[in-house]
N, C-alpha and C positions, 0 to 999 in steps of 0.2 A: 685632599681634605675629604673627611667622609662625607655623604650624601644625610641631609636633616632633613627630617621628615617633623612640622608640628601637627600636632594632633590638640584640638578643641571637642572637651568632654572627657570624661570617667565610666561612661557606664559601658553596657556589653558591646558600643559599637569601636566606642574610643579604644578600650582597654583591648580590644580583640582587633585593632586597628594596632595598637603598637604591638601586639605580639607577633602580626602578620608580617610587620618591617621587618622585626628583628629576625623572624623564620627564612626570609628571603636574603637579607643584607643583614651578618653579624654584626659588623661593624658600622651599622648605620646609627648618626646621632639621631634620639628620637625624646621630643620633647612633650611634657601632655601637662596642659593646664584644667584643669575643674575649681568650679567654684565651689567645693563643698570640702568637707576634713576629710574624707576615705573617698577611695574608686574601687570599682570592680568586686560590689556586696551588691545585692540580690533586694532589691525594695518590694520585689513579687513575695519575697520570705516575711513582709513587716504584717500582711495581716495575720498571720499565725504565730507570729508572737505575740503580737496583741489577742488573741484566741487563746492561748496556750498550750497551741498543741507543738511548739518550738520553745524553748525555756530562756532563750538570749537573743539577745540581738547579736551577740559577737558572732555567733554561728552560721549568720549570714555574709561575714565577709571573707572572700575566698582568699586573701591572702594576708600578711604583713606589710606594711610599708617597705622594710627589709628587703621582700622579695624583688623587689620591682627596683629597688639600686643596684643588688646584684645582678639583674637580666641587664641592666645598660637603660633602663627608664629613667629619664628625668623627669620625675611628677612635681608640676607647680599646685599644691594645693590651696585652697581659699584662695584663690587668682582667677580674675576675673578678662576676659578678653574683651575690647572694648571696639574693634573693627576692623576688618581685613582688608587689604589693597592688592587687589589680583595681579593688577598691571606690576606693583614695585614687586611682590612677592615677601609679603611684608603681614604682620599681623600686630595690635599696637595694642599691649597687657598695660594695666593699670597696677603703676609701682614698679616696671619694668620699662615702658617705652615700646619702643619699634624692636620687634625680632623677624629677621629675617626665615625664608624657609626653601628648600628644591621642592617640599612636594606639602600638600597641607590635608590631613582630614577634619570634614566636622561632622562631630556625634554629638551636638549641642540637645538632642535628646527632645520632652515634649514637652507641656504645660495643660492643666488643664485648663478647659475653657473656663471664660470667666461665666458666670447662673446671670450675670447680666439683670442683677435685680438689687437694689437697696441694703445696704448692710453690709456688704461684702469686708469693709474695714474694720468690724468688730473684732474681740476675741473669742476662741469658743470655736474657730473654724480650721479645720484640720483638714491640709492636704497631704495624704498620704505620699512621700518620695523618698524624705533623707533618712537615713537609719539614724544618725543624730537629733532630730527633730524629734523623729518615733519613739525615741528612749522616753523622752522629757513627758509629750505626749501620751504614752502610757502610763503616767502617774497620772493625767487630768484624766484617763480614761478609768482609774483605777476610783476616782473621788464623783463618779458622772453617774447619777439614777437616768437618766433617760437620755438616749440621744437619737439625732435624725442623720439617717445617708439619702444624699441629695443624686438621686440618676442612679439605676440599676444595671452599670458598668459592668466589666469582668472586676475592676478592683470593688465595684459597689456593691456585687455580689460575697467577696469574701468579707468585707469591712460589715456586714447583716447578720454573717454567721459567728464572725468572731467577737460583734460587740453580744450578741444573742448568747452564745457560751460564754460571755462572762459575766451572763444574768443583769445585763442593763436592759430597762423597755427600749426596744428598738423600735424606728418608725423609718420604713423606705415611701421616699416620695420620688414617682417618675410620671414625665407627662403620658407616655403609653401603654399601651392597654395590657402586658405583661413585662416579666422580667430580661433582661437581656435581646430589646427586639429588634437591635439592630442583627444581631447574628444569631438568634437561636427562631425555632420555632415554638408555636405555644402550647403545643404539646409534651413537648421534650421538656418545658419549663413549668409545668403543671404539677406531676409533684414535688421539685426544689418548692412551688410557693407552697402546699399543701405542709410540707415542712416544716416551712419557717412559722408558717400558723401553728404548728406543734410547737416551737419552741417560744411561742411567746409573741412573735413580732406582727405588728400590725403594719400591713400591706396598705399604701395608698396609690394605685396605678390611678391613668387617666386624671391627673392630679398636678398641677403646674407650680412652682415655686416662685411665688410675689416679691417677697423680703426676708430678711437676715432683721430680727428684731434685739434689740440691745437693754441692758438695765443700766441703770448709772452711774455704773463702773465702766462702762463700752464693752461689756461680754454680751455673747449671744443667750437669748432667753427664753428665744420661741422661733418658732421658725411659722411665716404664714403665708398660705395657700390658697390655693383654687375652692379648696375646700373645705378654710377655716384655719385657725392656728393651730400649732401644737408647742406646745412646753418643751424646752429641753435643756440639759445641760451645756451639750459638745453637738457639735455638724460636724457631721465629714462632708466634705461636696468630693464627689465621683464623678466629675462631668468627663465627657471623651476627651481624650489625648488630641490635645492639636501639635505640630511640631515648632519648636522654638529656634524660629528660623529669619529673627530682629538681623544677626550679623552678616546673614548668609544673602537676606535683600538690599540691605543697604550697600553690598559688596557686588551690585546687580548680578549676582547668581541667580539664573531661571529655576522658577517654583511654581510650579504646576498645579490642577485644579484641587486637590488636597491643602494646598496653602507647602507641602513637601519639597524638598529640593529635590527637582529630576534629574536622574543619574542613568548612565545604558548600562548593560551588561556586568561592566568592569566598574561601577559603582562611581565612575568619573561624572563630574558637573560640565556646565556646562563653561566654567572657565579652565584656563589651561593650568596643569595640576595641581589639581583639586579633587578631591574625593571627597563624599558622604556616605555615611550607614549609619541606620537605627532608626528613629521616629521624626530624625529632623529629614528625612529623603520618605519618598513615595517608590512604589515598586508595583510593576504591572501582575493582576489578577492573570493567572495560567491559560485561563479559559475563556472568561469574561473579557479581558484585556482592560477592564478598568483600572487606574491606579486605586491602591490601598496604601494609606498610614497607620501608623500605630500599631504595626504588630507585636510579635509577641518577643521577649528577653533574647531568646536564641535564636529567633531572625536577626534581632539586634548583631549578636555577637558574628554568626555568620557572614553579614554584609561587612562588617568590620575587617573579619579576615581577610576578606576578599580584598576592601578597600587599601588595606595595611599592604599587601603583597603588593598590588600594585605601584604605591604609593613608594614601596621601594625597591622597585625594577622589577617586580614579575609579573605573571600575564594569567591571574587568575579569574575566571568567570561567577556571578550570581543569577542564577536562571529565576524564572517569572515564579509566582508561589500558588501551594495550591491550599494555604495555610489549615491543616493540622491543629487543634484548640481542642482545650478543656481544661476544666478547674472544678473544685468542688464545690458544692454550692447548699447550702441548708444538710441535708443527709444524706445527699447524691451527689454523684459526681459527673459531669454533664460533658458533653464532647461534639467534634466533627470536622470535619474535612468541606473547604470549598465553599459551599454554602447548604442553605435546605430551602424549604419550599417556600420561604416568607422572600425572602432573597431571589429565589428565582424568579417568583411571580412580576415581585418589583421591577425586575429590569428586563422582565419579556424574555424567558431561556424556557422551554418549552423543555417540557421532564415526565415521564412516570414513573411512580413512585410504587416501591415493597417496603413493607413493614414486617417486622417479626417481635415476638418477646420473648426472650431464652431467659436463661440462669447464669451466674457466672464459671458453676464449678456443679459436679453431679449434684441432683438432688438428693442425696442422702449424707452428703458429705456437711460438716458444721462449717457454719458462716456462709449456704449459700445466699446470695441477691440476684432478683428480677437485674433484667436488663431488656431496654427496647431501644431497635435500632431500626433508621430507616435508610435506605440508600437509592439516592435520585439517577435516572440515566435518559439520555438521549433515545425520544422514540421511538428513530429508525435507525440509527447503528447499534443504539442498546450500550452504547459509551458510558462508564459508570461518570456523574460531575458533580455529585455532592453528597454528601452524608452526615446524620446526625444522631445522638444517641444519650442515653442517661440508666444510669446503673446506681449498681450500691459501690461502684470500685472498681473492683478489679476487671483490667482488659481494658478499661473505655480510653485510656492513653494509646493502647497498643491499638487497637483498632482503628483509631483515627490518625493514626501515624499511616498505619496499614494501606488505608482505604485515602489517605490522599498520596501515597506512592501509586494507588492503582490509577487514580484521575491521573495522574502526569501521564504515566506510559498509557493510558486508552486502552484501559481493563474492562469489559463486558462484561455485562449480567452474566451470561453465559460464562465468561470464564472464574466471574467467583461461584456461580451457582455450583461448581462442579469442582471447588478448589476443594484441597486437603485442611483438615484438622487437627489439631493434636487433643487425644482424649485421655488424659491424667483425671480422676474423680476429685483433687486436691485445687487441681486449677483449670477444667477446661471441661467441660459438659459434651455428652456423645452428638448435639449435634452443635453446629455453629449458629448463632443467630446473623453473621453475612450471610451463611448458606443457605438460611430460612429466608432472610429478606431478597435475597437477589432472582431467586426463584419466584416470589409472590411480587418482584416487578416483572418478570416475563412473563408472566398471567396477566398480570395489566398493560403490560403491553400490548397482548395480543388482543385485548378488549379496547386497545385505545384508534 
């Protein structure tokens, strides 16, 4: 009999969980239940078709249903899994009964938090996830003079830009004193808000969210605050990612201080197999050693791989993260590696820090942009552990890819101060702004 592997979820950890079975074991039966109509489409693509700078929603889903009969998937779609029994080895679907499994992953994915305030069962509230959902909802988005994003998320950052480009008043309410602070610094996020004040949007930082207010229909009408109402048509709430991890506790699988399923190396829980990847699992910070949840789609996908190989007889590793980020955000595009100095300060990581402001491409060449970067390093070895940066574009992907491959392997000031370039007039300016910053930490170094 072949070896079954079920899998719980559809997105990048699930889907990348059953391709890693079948990469390992052809012939393994592989089972994937999701509660929703499609798997393995991109919900990070939904604010930019609501933007318009993507023309479909179809073009976010990376395959056919099709596809996935002939690789040997069997996708239960709109199925819901209702609890798992480690000891029988058992997982008990609603409409289905008891299925058996040899190996099981969960990629039950995340939720967001609840705003924890009054109103929450109205209509008029949009959580951005299902692509289906997002269709329908870009009609009410299309009928909506004004709306409110509730938390200045990575998605609450695109959900500002994209309702902003398509000319509704936008209102962000976040309790903190700038945009994105759990991971960015307020510099780096200074011009994104200077931005969005070009395009219209009124900023409400330092700002707490009371109630979800309703008219006599039970839609949302107003949204009201620390610091007074505001009228609106549509809410989006953008609260952080917690992971959806109801089957995985009651299943007494250990969840760690994330509220994540904790998994070691090879992405295994803490019952006998069982595997987790994506936002329903935590995964330790490279540096810091604190766990992180809720990374990003292709972390998702990656632990998946891993989990899936395992899952069906191979011996594949996920090492600690040094996470790599950025998204566009108002007219920039904003990025980094690790962490920066709001981050560091918080959790006591002692850094000095180089700053630079390059270009993206020579100055005489058309469409060049400003770009400032900063890059954090340990005082006395000069160990690069974190970097942040914001540009008009191009490069701020590359370089924060770049620059948290250097955190991993224990890159020095010194060794980017003194790294190679490529100088094209089209795409890469004579000097580098790493080479600028990493030089202007070893001056501050030697002043610290």
């Amino acid at each position: 009999m072949p070896r079954k592997t079920v899998i719980i979820g559809g997105g990048p950890g699930g889907t990348g969980a059953a391709g890693g079975v079948k990469a390992v074991d052809p012939s393994a039966e592989v089972v994937l239940y999701t509660q929703f109509e499609d798997i393995a489409y991109s919900p990070c693509g939904i604010p930019y078709v609501h933007g318009g700078e993507i023309d479909s929603f179809d073009r976010l889903i990376l395959a056919g249903k099709q596809a996935y009969v002939d690789a040997g998937i069997d996708v239960h779609y709109e199925t819901t899994v209702t609890a798992i029994d480690t000891a029988r080895k058992t997982v008990t679907v609603k409409g289905e009964g008891e299925v058996s499994y040899d190996s099981l992953v969960i990629g039950t994915g995340f939720a967001y938090a609840d705003p924890g305030v009054p109103g929450t069962d109205l209509g008029g509230l949009y959580y951005v996830k299902n692509i289906r959902a997002a269709a329908e909802w870009d009609k009410v988005i299309a009928n909506s003079k004004r709306a409110v994003v509730v938390e200045a998320s990575p998605l609450g950052l695109e959900m500002v830009t994209a309702l902003a480009h398509r000319g509704i008043e936008t209102h962000l309410i976040d309790p903190n004193p700038y945009a994105l602070a759990a991971m960015a610094d307020p510099d780096i996020m200074a011009p994104v808000e200077e931005s969005w004040r070009e395009l219209g949007v009124h900023l409400h930082f330092n700002t707490t969210l009371e109630a979800f207010l309703g008219d006599a229909d039970g839609k949302v009408r107003a949204v009201r605050t620390s610091s007074g109402e505001i009228p609106v048509d549509l809410a989006v709430v953008a609260t952080h990612k917690t992971p959806n991890n109801a089957l995985a506790a009651a299943a007494g699988i250990k969840l760690g201080s994330t509220g994540g399923i904790v998994v070691d190396e090879h992405m295994k829980t803490s019952a006998p197999d069982v595997w987790a990847a994506g936002d329903a699992c935590e995964i330790p910070h490279g540096l810091a050693g604190t766990p992180l949840q809720g990374l990003t789609g292709s972390h998702a996908y990656a632990q998946g791989k891993a989990a899936g190989q395992n899952a069906g007889g191979g011996d594949k590793t996920y090492k600690t993260v040094f996470v790599p980020w950025g998204t566009p955000a108002g007219k920039w595009v904003i990025g980094g590696a690790s962490f920066g100095e709001a981050t560091a300060t918080a959790i006591g990581i002692p850094y000095v820090v180089g700053v630079a402001e390059g270009i993206s491409r020579s100055r005489y060449y058309s469409g060049v942009k400003k770009v400032k970067l900063k890059i954090l390093a340990d005082p006395k070895s000069h160990k690069v552990i974190g970097a942040q940066m914001v540009g008009g574009g191009d490069g701020i992907k590359e370089r924060a890819d770049f620059l948290a491959q250097a955190i991993r392997f224990g890159m020095t000031l010194e060794d980017l101060a003194t790294m190679e370039n490529v100088f094209a007039p089209a795409i890469g300016a004579l000097t580098e702004p790493i080479v600028v910053a990493a030089n202007n930490g070893l001056v501050a170094a030697k002043k610290a």
